[in-house]
TIMI-738356 format. One record per residue (C-alpha): residue number from 0; x, y, z. Coordinates in pm, whole numbers, always signed. Layout:
BEGIN
ROKE   k     xx     yy     zz
ROKE NUM      X      Y      Z
...
//
This chain:
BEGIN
ROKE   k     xx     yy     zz
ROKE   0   +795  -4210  -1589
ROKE   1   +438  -4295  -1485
ROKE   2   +176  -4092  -1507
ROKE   3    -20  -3978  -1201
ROKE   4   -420  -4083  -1208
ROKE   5   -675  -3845  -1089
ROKE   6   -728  -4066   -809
ROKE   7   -336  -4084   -669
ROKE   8   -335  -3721   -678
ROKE   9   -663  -3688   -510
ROKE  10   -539  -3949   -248
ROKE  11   -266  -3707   -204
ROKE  12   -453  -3416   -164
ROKE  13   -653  -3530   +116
ROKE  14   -311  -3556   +350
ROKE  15   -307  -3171   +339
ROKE  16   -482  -2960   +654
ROKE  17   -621  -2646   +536
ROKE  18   -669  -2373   +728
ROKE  19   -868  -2041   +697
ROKE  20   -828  -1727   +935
ROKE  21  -1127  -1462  +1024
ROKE  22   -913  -1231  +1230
ROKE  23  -1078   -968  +1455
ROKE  24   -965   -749  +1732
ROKE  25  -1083   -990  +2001
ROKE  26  -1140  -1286  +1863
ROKE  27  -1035  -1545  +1578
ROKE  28  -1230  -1785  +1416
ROKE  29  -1060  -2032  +1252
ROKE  30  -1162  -2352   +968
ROKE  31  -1037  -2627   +904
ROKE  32  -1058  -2876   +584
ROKE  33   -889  -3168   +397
ROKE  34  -1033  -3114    +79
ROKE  35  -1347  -3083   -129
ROKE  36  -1671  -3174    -23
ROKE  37  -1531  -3202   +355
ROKE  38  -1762  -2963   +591
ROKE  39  -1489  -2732   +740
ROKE  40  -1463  -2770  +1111
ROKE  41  -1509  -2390  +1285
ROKE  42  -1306  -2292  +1613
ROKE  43  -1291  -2006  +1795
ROKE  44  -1003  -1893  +1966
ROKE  45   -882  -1584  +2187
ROKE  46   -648  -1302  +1927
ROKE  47   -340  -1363  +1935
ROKE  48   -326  -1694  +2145
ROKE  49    -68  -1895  +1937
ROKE  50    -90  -2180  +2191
ROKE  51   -462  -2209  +2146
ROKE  52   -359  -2197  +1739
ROKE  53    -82  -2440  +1816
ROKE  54   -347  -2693  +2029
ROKE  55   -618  -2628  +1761
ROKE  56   -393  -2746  +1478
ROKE  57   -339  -3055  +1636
ROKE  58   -698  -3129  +1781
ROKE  59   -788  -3096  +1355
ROKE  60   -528  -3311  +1229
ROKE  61   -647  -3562  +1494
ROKE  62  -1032  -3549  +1417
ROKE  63   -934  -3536  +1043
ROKE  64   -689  -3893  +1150
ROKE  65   -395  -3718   +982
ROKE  66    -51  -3818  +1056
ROKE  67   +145  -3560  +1282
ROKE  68   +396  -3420  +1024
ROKE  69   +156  -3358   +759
ROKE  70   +159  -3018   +571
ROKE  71    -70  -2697   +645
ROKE  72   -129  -2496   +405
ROKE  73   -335  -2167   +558
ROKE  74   -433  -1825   +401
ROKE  75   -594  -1520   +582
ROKE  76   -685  -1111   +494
ROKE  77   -401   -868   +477
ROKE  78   -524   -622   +721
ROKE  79   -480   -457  +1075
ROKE  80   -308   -781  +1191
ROKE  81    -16   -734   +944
ROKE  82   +242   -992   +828
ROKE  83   +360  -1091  +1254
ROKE  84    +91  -1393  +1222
ROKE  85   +275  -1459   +885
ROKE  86   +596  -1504  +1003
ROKE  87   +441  -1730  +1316
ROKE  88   +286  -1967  +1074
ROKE  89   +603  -1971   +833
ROKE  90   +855  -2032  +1145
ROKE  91   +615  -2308  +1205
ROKE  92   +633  -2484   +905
ROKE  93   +266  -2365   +767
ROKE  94   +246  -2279   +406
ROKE  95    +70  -1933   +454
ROKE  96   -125  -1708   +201
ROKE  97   -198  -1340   +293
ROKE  98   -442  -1249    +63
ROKE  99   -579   -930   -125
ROKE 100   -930   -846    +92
ROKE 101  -1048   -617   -214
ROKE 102   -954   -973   -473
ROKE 103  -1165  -1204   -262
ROKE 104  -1500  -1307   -467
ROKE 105  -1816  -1243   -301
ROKE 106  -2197  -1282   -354
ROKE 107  -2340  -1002   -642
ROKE 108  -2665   -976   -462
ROKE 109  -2781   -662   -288
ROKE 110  -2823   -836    +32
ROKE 111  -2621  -1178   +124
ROKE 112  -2536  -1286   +418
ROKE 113  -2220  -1134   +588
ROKE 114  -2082  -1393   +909
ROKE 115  -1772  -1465  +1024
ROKE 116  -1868  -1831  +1048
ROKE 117  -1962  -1779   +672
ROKE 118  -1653  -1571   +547
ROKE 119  -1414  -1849   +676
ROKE 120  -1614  -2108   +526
ROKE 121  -1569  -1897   +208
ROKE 122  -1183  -1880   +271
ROKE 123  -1125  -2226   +288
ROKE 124  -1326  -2330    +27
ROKE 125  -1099  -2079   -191
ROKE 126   -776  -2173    -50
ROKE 127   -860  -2517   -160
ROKE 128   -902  -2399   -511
ROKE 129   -604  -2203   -483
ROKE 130   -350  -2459   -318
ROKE 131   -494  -2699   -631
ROKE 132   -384  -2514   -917
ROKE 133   -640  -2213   -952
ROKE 134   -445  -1898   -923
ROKE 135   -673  -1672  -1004
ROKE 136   -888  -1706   -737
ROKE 137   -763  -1417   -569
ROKE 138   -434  -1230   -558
ROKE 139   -190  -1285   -304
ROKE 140    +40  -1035   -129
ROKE 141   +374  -1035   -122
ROKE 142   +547  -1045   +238
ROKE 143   +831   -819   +271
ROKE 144  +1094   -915   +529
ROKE 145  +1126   -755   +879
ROKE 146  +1362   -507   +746
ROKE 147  +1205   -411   +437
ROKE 148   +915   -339   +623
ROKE 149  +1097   -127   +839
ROKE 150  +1254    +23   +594
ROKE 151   +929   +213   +502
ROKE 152   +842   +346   +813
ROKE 153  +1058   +706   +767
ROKE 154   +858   +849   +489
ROKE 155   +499   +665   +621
ROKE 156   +576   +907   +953
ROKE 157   +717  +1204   +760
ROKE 158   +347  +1162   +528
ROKE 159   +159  +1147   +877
ROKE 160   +299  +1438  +1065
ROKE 161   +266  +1649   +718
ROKE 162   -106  +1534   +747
ROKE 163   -100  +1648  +1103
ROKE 164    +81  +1976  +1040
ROKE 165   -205  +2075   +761
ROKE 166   -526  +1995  +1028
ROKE 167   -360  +2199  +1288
ROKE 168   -295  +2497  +1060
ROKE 169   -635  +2442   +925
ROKE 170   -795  +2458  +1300
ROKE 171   -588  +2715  +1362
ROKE 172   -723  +2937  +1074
ROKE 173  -1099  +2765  +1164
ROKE 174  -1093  +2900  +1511
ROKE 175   -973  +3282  +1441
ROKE 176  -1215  +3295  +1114
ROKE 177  -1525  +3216  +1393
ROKE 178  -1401  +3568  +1555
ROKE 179  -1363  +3770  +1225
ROKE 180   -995  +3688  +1248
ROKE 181   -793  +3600   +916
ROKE 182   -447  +3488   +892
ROKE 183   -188  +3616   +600
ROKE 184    -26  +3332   +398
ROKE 185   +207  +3238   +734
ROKE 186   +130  +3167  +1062
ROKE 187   +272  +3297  +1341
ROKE 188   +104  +3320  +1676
ROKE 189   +454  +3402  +1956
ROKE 190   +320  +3588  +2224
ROKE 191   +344  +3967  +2117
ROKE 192   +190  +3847  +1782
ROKE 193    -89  +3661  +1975
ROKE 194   -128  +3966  +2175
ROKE 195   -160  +4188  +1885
ROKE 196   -481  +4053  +1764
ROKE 197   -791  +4244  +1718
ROKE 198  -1146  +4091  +1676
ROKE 199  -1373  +4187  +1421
ROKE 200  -1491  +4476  +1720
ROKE 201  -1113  +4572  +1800
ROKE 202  -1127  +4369  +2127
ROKE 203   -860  +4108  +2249
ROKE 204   -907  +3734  +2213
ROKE 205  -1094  +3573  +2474
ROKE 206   -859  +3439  +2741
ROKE 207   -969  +3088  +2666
ROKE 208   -910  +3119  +2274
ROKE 209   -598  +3271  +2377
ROKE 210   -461  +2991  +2587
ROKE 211   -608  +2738  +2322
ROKE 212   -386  +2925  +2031
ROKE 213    -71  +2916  +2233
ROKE 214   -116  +2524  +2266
ROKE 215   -214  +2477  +1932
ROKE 216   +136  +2682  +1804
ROKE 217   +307  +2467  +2014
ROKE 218   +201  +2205  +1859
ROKE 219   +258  +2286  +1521
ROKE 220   +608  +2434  +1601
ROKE 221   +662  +2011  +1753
ROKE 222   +531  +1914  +1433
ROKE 223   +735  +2136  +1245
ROKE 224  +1051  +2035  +1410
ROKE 225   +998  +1622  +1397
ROKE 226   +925  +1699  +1029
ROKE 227  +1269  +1891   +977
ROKE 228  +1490  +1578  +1197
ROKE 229  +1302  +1326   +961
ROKE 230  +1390  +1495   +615
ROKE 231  +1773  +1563   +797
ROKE 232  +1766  +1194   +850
ROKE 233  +1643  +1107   +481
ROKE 234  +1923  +1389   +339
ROKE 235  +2197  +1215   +547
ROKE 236  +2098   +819   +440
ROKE 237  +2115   +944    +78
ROKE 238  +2470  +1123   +136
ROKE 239  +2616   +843   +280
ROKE 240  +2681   +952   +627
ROKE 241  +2486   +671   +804
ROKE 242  +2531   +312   +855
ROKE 243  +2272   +225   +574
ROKE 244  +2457   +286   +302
ROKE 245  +2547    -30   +164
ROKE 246  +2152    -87   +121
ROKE 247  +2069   -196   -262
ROKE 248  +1719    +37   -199
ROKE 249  +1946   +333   -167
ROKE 250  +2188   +238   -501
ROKE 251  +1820   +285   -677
ROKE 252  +1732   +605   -512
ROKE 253  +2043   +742   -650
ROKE 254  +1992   +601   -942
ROKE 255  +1686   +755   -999
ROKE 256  +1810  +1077   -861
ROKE 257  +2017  +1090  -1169
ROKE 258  +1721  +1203  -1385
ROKE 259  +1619  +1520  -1443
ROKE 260  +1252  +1565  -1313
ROKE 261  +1240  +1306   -988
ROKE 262  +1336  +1463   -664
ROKE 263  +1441  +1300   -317
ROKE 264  +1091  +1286   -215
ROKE 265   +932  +1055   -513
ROKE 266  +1242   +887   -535
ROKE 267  +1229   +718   -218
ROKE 268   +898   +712   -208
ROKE 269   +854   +468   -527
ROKE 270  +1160   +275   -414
ROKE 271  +1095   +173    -84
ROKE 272   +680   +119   -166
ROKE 273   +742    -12   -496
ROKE 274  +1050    -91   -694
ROKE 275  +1288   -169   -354
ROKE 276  +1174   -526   -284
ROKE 277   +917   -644   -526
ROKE 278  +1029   -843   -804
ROKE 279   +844   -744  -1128
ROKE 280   +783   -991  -1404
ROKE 281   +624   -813  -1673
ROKE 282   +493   -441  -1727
ROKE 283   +159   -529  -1650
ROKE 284   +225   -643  -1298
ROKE 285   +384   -256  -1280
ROKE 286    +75   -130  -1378
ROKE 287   -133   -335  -1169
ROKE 288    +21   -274   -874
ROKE 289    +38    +88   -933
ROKE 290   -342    +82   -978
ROKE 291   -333   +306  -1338
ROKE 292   -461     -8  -1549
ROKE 293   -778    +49  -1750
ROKE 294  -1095   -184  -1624
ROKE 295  -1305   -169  -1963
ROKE 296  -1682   -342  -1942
ROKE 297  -1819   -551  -2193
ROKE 298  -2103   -742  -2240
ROKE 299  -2222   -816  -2545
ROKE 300  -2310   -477  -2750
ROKE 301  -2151   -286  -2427
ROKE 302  -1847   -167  -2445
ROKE 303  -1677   +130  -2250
ROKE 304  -1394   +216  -2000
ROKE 305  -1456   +224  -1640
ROKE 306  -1117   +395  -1556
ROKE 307   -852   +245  -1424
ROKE 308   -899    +23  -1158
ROKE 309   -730   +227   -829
ROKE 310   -687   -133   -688
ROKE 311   -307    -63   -606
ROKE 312   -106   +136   -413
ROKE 313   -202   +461   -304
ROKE 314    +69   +682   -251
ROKE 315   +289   +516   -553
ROKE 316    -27   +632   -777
ROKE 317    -38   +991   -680
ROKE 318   +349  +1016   -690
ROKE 319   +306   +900  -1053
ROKE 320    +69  +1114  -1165
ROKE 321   +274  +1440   -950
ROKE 322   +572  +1305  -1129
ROKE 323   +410  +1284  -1512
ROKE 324   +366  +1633  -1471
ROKE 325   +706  +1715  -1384
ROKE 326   +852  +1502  -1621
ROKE 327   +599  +1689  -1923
ROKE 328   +851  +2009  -1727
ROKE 329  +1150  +1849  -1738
ROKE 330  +1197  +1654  -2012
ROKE 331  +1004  +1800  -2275
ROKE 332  +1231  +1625  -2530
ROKE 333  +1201  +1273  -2411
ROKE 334   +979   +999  -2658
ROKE 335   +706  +1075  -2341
ROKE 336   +679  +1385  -2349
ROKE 337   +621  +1405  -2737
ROKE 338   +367  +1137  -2748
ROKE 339   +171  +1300  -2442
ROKE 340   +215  +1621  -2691
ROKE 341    +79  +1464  -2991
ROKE 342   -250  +1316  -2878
ROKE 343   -361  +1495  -2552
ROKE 344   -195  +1833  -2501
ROKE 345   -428  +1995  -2722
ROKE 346   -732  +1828  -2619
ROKE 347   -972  +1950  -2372
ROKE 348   -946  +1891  -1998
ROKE 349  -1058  +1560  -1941
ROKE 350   -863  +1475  -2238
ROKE 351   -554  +1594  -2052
ROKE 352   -648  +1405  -1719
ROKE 353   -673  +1076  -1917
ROKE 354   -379  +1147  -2073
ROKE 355   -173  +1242  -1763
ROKE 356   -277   +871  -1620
ROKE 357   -161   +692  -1879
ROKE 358   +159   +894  -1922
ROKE 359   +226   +796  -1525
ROKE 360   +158   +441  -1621
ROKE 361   +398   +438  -1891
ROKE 362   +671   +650  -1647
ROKE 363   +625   +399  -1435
ROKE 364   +692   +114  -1646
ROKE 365  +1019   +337  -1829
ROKE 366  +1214   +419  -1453
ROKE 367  +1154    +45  -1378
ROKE 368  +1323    -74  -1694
ROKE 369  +1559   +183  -1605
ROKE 370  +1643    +30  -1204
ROKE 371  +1660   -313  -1363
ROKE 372  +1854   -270  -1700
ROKE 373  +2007    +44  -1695
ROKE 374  +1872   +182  -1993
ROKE 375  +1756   +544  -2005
ROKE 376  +1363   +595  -2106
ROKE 377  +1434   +745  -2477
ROKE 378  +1521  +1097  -2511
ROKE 379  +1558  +1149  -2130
ROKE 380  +1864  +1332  -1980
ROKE 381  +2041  +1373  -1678
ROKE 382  +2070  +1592  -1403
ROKE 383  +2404  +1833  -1491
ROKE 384  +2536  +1806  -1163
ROKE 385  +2523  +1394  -1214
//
């Protein structure tokens, strides 16, 4: 077996089209490369016009004198624009990066230059780095498939409408309080309770106020009732009653059902954001993604803890932390529970905080040896009705 020279692989490299997308809401600017030291060529092209992107990939492999079936590898920012351009480019034989916006490297100074022209440059100059060996350049996202992605869409609207629901009650509240008005714990605004409320004088509301309370109960009582035929839906998916349930994300929703401690709600949650169809290598990755690792500084004599880094996913971090505390609840005799005991229960309150974090880190890392193995976290029991 020979061995390859610096200059056959370099020789090699140069047959390879890079590409680097800018994406905007109008339109897309585009570079082009075929290795190191090679200017990038910059295009410009209308959003979304994949037989401009089709014409311009051809145009550059002609002006770089490749041949016609040589590779692209391309890489743009997860974003607005989703993973649709993804599957274009991968149904088109392009090797395609999405890429972690908040990983990308930029200038430290407190004023650089910020272009379009520039931050495509800056792509492909990274992608070429990347595609030869340097991983950590940046971190790359993982694609879920069409239905994965779908998949996620009935607790995404279920956390939107709740969001919705709250505002409305809020203005709802905000708009009586201006006229000395104050709600119990419960809202309820039908007509004879409408008509039954006094302002801070003992008047009637204002006929305009009035008509604008009716509209905004209506609302809410809409909200209220798409909320209740999404959680029906969720209820009947986990009994079985629907077509979906052969799906492997549901067998681990159930699963996780089993212990004491994690309800429907964070159950599907981390599943279908988190353990359904990502494939975890190590802990760390679980505590990466989950944004709960610790980013310490040093530099020289310096040394502290930033806190952890918040550079994964929302919702699967707040569910964790909800969770530790119901699990400290729950399973007060599980090897958890007694280490959280021993070192921050009796500690002050920002002792407690930190403590709850890392206890959701380690939760986190214990249900997904649990989803892949089998094996209970230590000390941990089961629901009596499982």
């Amino acid at each position: 077996m020979t061995k390859e020279t610096t200059r056959q692989h370099s020789s090699e490299s140069t047959s390879v089209l890079y590409l680097a997308f800018e994406l905007s809401s109008k339109n897309w600017k585009l570079g082009f490369s075929i290795g190191s030291g090679q200017k990038p060529r910059i295009r410009t092209i209308e959003a979304g016009n994949l037989n401009a992107l089709r014409a311009e990939i051809g145009t550059a492999r002609r002006r770089f004198a490749l041949p016609a079936g040589c590779p692209v590898a391309s890489c743009y920012e997860a974003g607005r624009d989703g993973f649709w351009l993804h599957r274009f480019l991968t149904r088109e034989g392009v090797k395609n990066f999405v890429v972690d916006s908040s990983s990308i490297e930029v200038n430290r100074r407190k004023r650089r230059a910020k272009a379009d022209r520039l931050d495509v440059q800056s792509l492909v100059r990274m992608l070429m780095r990347y595609c030869e060996g340097e991983d950590k350049v940046w971190s790359v996202v993982h694609v879920p498939s069409l239905e994965e992605e779908d998949r996620r869409q009935l607790h995404r609207e279920l956390a939107a409408l709740e969001k919705e629901k709250t505002r409305t009650s809020n203005r709802i509240r905000g708009l009586l309080v201006t006229q000395g008005v104050r709600l119990g714990d419960r809202i309820d605004l039908r007509d004879e309770r409408l008509d039954s409320i006094r302002l801070w004088d003992g008047g009637p509301l204002a006929p305009g106020l009035k008509s604008r309370m009716r509209r905004e109960w209506a609302h809410l009582l809409f909200l209220k009732g798409q909320i209740s035929a999404l959680e029906r839906q969720r209820q009947s998916a986990l009994r079985g009653k629907d077509e979906t349930d052969a799906e492997p994300d549901l067998v681990k929703i159930r699963q996780l059902l089993l212990l004491r401690a994690i309800g429907p709600v964070s159950a599907w949650l981390l599943v279908r954001e988190f353990f359904g169809w990502r494939r975890f290598k190590n802990r760390r990755q679980v505590g990466s993604l989950s944004g709960l690792t610790p980013t310490p500084f040093q530099s020289g004599a310096t040394n502290y803890e930033q806190g952890i880094s918040k550079a994964g996913i929302v919702p699967v971090r707040r569910i964790a932390i909800e969770l530790a505390w119901s699990w400290l609840r729950y399973q007060p005799g599980s090897k958890l529970s007694l280490w959280y005991n021993k070192r921050f229960a009796n500690g002050g309150k920002k002792a407690r905080k930190v403590g709850i974090v890392a206890l959701a880190r380690r939760l986190l890392i214990e249900l997904w040896r649990f989803l892949e193995t089998g094996a209970l976290p230590e000390g941990a029991e089961l629901r009596a009705a499982a």
